[in-house]
N, C-alpha and C positions, 0 to 999 in steps of 0.2 A: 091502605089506611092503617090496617094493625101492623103490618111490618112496620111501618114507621113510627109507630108510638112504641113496639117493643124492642127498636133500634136504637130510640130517645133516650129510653130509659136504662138500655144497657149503656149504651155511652155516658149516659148520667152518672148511673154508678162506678163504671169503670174507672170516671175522668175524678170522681171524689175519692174513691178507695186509691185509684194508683197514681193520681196526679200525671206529672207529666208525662209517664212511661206506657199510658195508656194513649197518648194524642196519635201515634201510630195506625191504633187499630181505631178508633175515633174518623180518624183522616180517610179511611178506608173505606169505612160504612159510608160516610158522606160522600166519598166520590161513588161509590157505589149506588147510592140513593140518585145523585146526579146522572149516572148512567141509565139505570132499571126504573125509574119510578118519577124522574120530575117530569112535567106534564108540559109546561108552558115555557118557552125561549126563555121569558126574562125571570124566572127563578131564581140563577144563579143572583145577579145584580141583586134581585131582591131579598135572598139572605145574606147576601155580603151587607147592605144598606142596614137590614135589620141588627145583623151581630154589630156592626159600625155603633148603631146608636145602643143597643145593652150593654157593651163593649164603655163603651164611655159614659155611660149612667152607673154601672158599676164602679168606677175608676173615680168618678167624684166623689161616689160612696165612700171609698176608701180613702180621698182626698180628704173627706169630713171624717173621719175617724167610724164610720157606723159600720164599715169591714175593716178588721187586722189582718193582713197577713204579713209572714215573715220578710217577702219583697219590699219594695220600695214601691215595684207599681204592682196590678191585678197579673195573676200567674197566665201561663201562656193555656191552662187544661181550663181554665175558667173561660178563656175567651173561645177555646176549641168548643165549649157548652153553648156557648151562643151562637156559630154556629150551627151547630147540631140541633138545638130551638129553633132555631130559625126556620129549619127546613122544615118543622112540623107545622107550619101556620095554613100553609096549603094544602095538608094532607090531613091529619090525623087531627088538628084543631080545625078543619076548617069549615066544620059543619057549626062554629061561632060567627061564623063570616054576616048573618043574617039577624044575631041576635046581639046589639050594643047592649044591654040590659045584662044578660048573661056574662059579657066580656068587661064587662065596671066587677061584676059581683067573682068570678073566677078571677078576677087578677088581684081583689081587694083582700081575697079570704084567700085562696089555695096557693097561688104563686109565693107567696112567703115564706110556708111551708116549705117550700122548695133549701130555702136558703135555712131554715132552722134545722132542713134534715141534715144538711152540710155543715153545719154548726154539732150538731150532734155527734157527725163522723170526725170531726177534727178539720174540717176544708178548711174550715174561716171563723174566727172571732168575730165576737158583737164589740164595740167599745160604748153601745147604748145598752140601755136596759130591753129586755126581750119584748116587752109591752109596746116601746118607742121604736123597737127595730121593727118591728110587725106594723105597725099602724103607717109609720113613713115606710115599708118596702108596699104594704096592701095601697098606699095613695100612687105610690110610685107606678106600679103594675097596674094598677086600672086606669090609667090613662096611658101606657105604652103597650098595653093590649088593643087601647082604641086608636091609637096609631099604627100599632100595627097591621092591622084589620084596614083602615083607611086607606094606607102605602099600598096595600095589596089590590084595594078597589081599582085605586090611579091603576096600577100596574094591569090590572084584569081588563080596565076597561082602554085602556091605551090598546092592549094586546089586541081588542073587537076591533075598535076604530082602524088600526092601520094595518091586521092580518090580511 
């Protein structure tokens, strides 16, 4: 569980500080994580499903103007973060799995932060004001923290039924 939250967060930083030239060693740690550490068969499926939907909830974002970047669409080191998120919902998040309460109020308040700190490094422009970018990524995050959590139940409770 702490490897993988200290793996998150270097890949976090890495993929913000060096953008693309880090998705390399990014790629690494996740097949790594895949090898040593994922638990359950349908893992894989279920971060691919996961970064599928952050992956294009970002990319609308950016459709609306509320991310800039210098592309046309989301960078390739941003969808590599999703990803690499992804892989944490079973491990190192996933002692949220029990509490919806918890995962409204972490995705409402902290997950935004995520995106201001990358705003701070140079990742991405706001085209909203900080105020409006917070309050629609904190609406956004607390309900795809309770989807995520949800997809995972399906997937947890398929795995009992048909193991």
């Amino acid at each position: 569980m702490l490897i993988n939250m200290i793996g998150f967060n270097v890949a976090w930083f890495g993929l913000i500080l060096l953008g693309n030239t880090f998705i390399p060693v990014a790629a690494f740690m996740l097949l790594a994580h895949f090898t040593w550490f994922s638990t359950h068969k349908w893992e894989r499926k279920f971060v691919a499903l996961v970064a599928l939907i952050g992956i294009s909830v970002d990319s609308l974002l950016q459709f609306s103007n509320v991310f800039v970047f210098e592309q046309q669409f989301i960078p390739a080191w941003l969808m590599m973060i999703w990803l690499c998120f992804a892989a944490t919902i079973c491990h190192s998040l996933a002692f949220l799995s029990a509490y919806k309460p918890l995962q409204l109020l972490l995705g409402f308040f902290i997950a935004p932060l995520s995106y201001r700190s990358g705003e701070m490094f140079g990742a991405v422009q706001f085209g909203e004001s900080y105020l409006t970018t917070y309050l629609l990524l904190g609406s956004i995050w607390a309900c795809l923290l309770l989807l995520f959590f949800a997809i995972k139940s399906r997937f947890t409770n398929t795995e009992v039924r048909y193991a």
